[in-house]
N, C-alpha and C positions, 0 to 999 in steps of 0.2 A: 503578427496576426492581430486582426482587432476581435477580441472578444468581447462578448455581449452578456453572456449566463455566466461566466467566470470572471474573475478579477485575477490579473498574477501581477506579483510584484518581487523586487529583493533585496536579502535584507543578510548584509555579512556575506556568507556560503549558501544562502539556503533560498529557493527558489518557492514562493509561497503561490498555491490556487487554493483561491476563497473562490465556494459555491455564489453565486448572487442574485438566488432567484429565493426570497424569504417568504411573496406571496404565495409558493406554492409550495414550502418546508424545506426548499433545497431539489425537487424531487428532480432526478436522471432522466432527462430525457434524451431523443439520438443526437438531438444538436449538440445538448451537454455533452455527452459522447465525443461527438466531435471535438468542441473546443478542450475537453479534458489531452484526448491523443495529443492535438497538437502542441498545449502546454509542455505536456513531458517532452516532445521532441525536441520543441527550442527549450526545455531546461539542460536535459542530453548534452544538447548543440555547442553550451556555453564553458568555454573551461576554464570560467571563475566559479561555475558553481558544484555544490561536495554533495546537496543531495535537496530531495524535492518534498514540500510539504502540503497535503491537501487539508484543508478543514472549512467548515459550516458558517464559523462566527460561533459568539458565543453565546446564542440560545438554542441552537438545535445544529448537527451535522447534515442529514439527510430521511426524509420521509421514505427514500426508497425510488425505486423506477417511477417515471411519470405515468400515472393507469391511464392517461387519454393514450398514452402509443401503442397500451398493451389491448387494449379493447378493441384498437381499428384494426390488429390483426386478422384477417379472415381466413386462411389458409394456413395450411402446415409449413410452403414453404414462404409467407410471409413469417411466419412464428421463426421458423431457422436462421431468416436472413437477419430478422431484430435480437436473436440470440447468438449471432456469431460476432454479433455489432458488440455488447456485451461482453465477449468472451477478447475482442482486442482490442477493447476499453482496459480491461483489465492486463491484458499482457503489456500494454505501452509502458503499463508501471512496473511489474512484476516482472520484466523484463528487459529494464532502464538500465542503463549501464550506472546511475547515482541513487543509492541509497534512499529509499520513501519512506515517510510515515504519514499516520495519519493523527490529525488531534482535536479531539474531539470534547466537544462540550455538548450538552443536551441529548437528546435524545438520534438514533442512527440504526433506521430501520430496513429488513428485507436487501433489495436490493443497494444500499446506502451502504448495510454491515456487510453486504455479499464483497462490496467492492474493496471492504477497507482489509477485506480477508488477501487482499491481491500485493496490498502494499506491507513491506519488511518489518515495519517497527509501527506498534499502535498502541498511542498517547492519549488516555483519559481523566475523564477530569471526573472528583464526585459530582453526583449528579445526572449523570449522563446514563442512558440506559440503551441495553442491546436489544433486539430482534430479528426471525425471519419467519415473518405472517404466513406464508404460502399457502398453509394448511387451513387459514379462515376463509380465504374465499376461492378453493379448490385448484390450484395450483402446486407446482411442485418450485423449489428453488433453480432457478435459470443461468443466473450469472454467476454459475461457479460455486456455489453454497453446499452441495449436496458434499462436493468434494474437496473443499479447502478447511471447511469448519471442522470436520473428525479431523484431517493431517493437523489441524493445531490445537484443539481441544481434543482430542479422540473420539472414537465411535461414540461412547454410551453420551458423554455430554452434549456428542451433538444432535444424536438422536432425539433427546430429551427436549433440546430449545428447540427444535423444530416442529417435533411431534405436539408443545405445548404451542406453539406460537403466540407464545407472550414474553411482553419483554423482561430481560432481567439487569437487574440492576451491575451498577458498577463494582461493586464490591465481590459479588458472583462472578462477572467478566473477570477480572482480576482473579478469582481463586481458580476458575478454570484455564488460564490461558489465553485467553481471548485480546485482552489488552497485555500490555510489556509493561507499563505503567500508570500508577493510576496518581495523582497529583490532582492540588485542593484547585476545586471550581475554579473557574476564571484564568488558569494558568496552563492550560495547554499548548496552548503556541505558543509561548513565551519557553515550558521547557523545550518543546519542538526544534526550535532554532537552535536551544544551546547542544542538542545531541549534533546537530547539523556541523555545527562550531567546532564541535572535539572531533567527529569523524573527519573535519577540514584537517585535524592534525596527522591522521594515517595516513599510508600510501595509498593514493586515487586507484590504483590499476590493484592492488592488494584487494581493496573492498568490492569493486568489479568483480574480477574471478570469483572470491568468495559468494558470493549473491549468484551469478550465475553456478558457481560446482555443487551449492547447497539445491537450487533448484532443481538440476539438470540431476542429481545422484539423487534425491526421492523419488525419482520415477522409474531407481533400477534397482537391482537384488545388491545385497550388502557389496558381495565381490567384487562387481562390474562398479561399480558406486568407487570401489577402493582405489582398484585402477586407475579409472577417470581422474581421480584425484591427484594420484601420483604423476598424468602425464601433465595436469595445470599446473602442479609445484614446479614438477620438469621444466614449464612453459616459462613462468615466474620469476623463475632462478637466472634466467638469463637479460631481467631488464637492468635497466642503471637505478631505478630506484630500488630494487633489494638491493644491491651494490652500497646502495648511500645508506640506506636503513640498517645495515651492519657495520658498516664505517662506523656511521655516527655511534654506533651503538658502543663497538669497543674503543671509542676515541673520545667516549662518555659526551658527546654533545647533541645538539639538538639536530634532527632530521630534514634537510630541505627535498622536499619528493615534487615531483615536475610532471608527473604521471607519465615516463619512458620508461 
C-alpha cells in the first residue's frame, strides 16, 4: 500500500510506523486510521517479521484524534460510526497476531495515549508526558480510555488522570503502570527494536497464544480464564515448535522455532 500520513519501514524483526503528519502534532485522523489498519496487516502478513512498532519521531508521539473529524460529527450515529472506526483501529493492534509496542518521545495525548493503551509493551523516553483531555472541552474518552487505562493502571489512578486532564509526566507514567519502560530521551526506538530482536528469539506461535489468552481471559471470571488456558496449553503442546523448544532445551542447545 502506499502510504501518505505514515511511513513503515524494516529494520532486523521489527516492522516500524512513524506518524508523518508533524504539522498537525501527529494528530489521528480516519485516514490515519486507515493507513494505521493496513500497516498491521501487511506487518501480520510477513513472516520475517517478530513484532510491530508505532511511534511519533522524536519530538512529540501524537496530539491525539484530529478535532476537524470530531466537529463535523452531526449526529449520534455519525458519533458511532467514527467511534467504532476507533475501536478497530485499535483492535488491528491489540489483536495482531505480533507483538506491538509503542515508543514514545515527547509529548502523547487523549486519543494518541488512548491508542498506545491498545498496544502490549509501552517504551518511554524522559521527557515525554501523558494525557486524556476529555474533560476540558466536555467530552468523555472514546477510543477505549475509559476502559483500558483502569485494566492497566487501576481504577483510582485512572480516574484521577482523567478526572484532572492534565498531563503527567514520565516519571508518574512509569510509577503507575502506564509505560513498561521508561529510558533516557532520544532512545526509544532504538530500545523498541532491541525488545523486537529478543522476542525474534521466542517461539512465534508461543507469543501469539500468549497475547491472545492474556486478552481473551480479562474479559472472564478467574475460573473460566483457567480453563481457557488450559485448552491453549492443550492446543500448544501439539506444534513442532514446543517439540524443538524442549529438545533444545534438554540437548542444552539453541532453539530453531519455524512458527509450526
Amino acid at each position: 500500500m502506499d502510504y501518505k500520513l505514515i511511513k513503515t519501514e524494516k529494520s532486523g524483526h521489527a516492522f516500524i510506523i512513524t506518524f508523518m503528519r508533524p504539522e498537525v502534532r501527529n494528530a489521528i485522523s480516519t485516514e490515519v486510521m486507515d493507513e494505521l489498519m493496513a500497516a498491521a496487516a501487511e506487518a501480520q502478513a510477513d513472516p520475517e517479521m517478530r513484532g510491530i512498532i508505532v511511534t511519533g519521531g522524536q519530538e512529540f508521539f501524537s496530539a491525539g484524534a484530529d478535532l476537524n473529524d470530531a466537529r463535523a460529527l452531526s449526529s449520534p450515529s455519525e458519533t458511532l460510526t467514527y467511534l467504532r472506526k476507533w475501536h478497530k483501529t485499535c483492535a488491528a493492534f491489540e489483536e495482531n497476531n505480533l507483538p506491538t509496542i509503542a515508543a514514545i518521545e515527547g509529548f502523547c495525548m487523549t486519543g494518541g495515549c488512548e491508542f498506545i493503551l491498545a498496544l502490549d509493551v509501552r517504551i518511554a523516553a524522559q521527557g515525554s508526558s501523558f494525557a486524556i483531555t476529555s474533560a476540558r472541552i466536555g467530552t468523555v474518552a472514546g477510543a477505549g480510555g475509559t476502559q483500558r487505562l483502569p485494566r492497566i493502571v487501576g481504577p483510582a489512578n485512572a480516574l484521577e488522570m482523567m478526572f484532572d486532564a492534565d498531563p503527567i509526566d514520565a516519571d508518574n507514567a512509569y510509577r503507575i503502570g502506564l509505560i513498561n519502560k521508561l529510558v533516557p530521551k532520544g532512545s526509544a526506538l532504538e530500545v523498541a527494536k532491541q525488545r523486537v530482536e529478543h522476542y525474534a528469539t521466542r517461539a512465534p506461535l508461543s507469543l501469539q497464544f500468549i497475547k491472545h489468552t492474556v486478552h481473551k481471559g480479562m474479559q472472564m471470571d478467574l475460573t473460566s480464564a483457567l480453563d481457557y488456558e488450559s485448552f491453549i496449553v492443550s492446543t500448544i503442546y501439539e506444534t513442532k515448535d514446543r517439540h524443538e523448544g524442549i529438545g533444545a532445551f534438554l540437548e542444552k542447545r539453541k532453539a530453531t522455532f519455524k512458527g509450526e
